[in-house]
GUZA-808712 format. One record per residue: residue in three letters; x, y, z of N, C-alpha, C, O in turn. Coordinates in steps of 0.02 Angstrom, whole numbers, plus 50000, padded with zeros to 5 digits. Layout:
REM GUZA-808712
R  residu    npx    npy    npz   capx   capy   capz    cpx    cpy    cpz    opx    opy    opz
R     ALA      X      Y      Z      X      Y      Z      X      Y      Z      X      Y      Z
...
***
This chain:
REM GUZA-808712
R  residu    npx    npy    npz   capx   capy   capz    cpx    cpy    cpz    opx    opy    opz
R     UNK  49553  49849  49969  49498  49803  49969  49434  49838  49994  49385  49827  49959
R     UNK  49424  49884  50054  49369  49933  50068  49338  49963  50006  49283  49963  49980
R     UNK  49403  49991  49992  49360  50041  49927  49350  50008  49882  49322  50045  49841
R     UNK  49355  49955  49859  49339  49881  49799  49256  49863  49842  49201  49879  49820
R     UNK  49267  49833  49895  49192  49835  49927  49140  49890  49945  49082  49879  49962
R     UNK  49174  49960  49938  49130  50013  49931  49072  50032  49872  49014  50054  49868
R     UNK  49136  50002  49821  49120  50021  49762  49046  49972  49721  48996  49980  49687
R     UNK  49091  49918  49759  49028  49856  49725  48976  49885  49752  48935  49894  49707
R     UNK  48960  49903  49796  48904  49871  49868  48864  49975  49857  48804  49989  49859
R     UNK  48912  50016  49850  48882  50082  49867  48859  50095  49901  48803  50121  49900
R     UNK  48902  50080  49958  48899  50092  50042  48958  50090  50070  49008  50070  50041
R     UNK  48956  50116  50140  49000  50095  50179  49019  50030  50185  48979  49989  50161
R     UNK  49068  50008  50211  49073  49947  50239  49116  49923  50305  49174  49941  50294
R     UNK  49113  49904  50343  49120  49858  50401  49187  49824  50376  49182  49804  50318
R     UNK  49246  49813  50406  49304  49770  50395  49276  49711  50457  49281  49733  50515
R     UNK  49242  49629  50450  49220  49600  50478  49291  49543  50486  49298  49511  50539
R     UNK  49348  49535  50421  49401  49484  50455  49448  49510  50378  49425  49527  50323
R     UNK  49503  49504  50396  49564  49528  50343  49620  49488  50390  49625  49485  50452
R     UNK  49675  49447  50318  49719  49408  50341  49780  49457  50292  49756  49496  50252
R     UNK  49834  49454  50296  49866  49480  50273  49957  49440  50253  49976  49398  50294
R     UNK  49984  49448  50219  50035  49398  50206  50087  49453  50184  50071  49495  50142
R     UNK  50149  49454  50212  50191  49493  50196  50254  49462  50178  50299  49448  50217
R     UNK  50252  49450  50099  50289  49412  50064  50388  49452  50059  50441  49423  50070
R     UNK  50377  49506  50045  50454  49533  50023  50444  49633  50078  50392  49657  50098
R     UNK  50499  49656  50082  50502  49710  50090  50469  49764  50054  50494  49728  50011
R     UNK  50445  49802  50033  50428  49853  50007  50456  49919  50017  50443  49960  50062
R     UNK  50508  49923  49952  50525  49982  49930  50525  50031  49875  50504  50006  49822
R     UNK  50546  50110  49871  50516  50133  49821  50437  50125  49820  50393  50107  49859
R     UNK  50440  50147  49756  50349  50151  49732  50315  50084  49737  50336  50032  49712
R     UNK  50251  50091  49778  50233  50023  49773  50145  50046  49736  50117  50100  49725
R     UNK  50125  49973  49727  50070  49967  49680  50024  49930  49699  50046  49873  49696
R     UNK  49948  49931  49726  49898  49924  49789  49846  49904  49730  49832  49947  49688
R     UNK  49814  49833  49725  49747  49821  49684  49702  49806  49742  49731  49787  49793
R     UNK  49614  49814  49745  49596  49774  49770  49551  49730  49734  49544  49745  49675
R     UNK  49512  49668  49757  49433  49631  49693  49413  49622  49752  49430  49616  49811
R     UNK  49353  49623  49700  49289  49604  49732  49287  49521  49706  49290  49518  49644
R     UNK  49283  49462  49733  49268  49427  49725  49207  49394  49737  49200  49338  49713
R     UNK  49168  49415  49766  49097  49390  49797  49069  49442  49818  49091  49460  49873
R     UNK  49019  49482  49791  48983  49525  49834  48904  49509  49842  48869  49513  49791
R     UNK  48872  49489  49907  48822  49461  49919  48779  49538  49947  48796  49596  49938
R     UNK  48709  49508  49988  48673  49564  50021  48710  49580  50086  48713  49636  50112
R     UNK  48735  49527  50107  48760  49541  50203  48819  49533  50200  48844  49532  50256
R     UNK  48882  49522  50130  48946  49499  50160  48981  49524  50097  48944  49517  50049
R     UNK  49041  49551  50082  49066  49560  50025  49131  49511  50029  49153  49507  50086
R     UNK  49169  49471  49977  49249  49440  49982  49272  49479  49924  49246  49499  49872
R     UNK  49349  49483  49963  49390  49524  49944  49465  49509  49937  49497  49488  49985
R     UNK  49488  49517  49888  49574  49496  49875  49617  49564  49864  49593  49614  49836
R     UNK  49675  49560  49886  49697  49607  49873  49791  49609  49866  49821  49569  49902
R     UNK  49830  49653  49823  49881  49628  49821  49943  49690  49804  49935  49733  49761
R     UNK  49996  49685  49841  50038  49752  49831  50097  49723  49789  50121  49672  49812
R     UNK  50127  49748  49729  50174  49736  49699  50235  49814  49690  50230  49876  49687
R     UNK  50274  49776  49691  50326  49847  49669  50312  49855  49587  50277  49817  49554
R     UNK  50347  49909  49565  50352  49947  49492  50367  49910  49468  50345  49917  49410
R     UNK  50404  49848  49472  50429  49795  49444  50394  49727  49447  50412  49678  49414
R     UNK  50342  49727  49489  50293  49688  49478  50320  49628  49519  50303  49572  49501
R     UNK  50374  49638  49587  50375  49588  49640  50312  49597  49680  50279  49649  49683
R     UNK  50299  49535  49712  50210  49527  49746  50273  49564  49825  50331  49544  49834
R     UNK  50236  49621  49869  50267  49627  49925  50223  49602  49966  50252  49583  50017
R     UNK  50149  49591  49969  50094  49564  50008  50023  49559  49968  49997  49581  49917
R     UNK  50011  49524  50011  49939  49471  49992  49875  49473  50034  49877  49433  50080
R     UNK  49824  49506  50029  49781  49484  50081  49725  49471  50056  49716  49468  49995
R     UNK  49656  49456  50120  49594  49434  50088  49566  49459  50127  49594  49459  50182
R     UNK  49488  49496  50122  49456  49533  50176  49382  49513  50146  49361  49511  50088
R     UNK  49350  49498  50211  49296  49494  50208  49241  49555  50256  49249  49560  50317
R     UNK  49204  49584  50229  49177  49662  50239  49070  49656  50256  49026  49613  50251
R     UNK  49074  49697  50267  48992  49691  50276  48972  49772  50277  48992  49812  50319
R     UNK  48914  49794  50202  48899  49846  50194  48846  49862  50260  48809  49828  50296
R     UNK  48860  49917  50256  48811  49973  50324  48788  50019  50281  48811  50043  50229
R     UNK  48724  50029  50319  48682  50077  50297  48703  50143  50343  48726  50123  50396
R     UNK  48702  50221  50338  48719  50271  50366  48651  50273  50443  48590  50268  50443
R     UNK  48679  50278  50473  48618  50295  50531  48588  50381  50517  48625  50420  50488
R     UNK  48547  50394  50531  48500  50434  50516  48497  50474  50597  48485  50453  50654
R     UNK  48515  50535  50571  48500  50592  50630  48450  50606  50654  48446  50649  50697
***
C-alpha cells in the first residue's frame, strides 16, 4: 500500500493509520496487491490484499498515508 501511495502522490509518504485482517495462514508463494483508492493533497486511502498462488485471500488491510515533502539540507 506505501508503494501504491508513493506512486500516486510521487513522494514519500507517512503511514498515518493501517488496520490489518489476517484471514488464513500463509504458505508457499504468496501474492501482495496494493490501490490507491483516494488520493487527495494531505491524505492518500489505501487497500490492500495478500492471496496465495491459488488465489486464497491470506489478509486484508486498509492504510491511510500522508505524502512528505524531503527536508532540505
Amino acid at each position: 500500500m506505501g508503494s501504491a501511495a508513493r506512486r500516486a502522490t510521487g513522494l514519500p509518504v507517512m503511514t498515518l493509520d493501517m488496520q490489518t485482517s489476517f484471514i488464513a495462514p500463509g504458505r508457499g508463494v504468496l501474492l501482495a496487491e496494493g490501490r490507491v483508492l483516494r488520493a487527495g493533497h494531505s491524505v492518500v486511502f489505501c487497500e490492500g490484499e495478500v492471496r496465495t498462488e491459488a488465489g486464497e485471500l491470506v489478509a486484508k488491510a486498509s492504510g491511510l498515508f500522508k505524502p512528505v515533502k524531503a527536508k532540505e539540507a
